[in-house]
N, C-alpha and C positions, 0 to 999 in steps of 0.2 A: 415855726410858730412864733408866735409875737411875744413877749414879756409879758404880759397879764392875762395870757392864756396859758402860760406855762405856769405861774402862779395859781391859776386857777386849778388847775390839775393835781396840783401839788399838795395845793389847800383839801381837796377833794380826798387824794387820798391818805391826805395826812387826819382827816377827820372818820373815814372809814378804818385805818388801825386803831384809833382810839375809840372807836365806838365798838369795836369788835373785844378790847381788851378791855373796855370795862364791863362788858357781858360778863367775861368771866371772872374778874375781879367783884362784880356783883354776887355771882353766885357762888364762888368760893367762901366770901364773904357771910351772904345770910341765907344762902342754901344750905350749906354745909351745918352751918352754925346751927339750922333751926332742925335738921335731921340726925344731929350731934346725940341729940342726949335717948335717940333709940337704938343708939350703940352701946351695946352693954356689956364687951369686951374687956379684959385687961387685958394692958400690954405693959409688964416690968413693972406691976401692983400699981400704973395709974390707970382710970379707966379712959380709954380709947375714944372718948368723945374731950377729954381734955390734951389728948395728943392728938389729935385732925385741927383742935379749935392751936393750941400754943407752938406743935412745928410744922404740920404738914401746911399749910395755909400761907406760914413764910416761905416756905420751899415755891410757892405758887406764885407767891409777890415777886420773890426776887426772879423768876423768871418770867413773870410780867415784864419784867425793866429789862432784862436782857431781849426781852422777844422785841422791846417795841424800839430800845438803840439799836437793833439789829437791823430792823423794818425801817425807820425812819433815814438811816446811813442810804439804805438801799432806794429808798424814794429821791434822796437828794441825788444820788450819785445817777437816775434814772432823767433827771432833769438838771443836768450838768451844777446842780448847785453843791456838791462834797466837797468835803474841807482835805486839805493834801493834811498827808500825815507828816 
């Protein structure tokens, strides 16, 4: 393949993991949030829609960013562009 068809591919699927990880950054986001408050649970005397909304939600973020350095690594190294360690 030619140089800007490898680019193109790349571009492609480097736009398909970000469109897949902001689904669910979308919906962890104001899904979660907006079915938050028919949780009526405690857990450790706070109620259970303020622990989805203040840690569960980071726990989701921050493996947003490891899913998509992981994915992104994997796309360059797929199209000889990865960086040597």
């Amino acid at each position: 393949m030619t140089g800007p068809e490898v680019a193109h591919q790349r571009w492609r699927g480097s736009q398909r993991i970000t469109a897949a990880l902001l689904v669910v950054w979308f919906a962890v986001t104001f899904g979660v949030a907006y079915f938050a408050r028919e949780l009526s649970a405690t857990v450790l005397g706070w109620p259970f829609s303020f622990w989805v909304a203040a840690q569960g939600a980071l726990f989701v973020y921050l493996l947003l960013v490891c899913l998509y350095a992981r994915w992104m690594a994997r796309l360059d190294a797929e199209h000889g562009l990865a960086e040597e360690d």
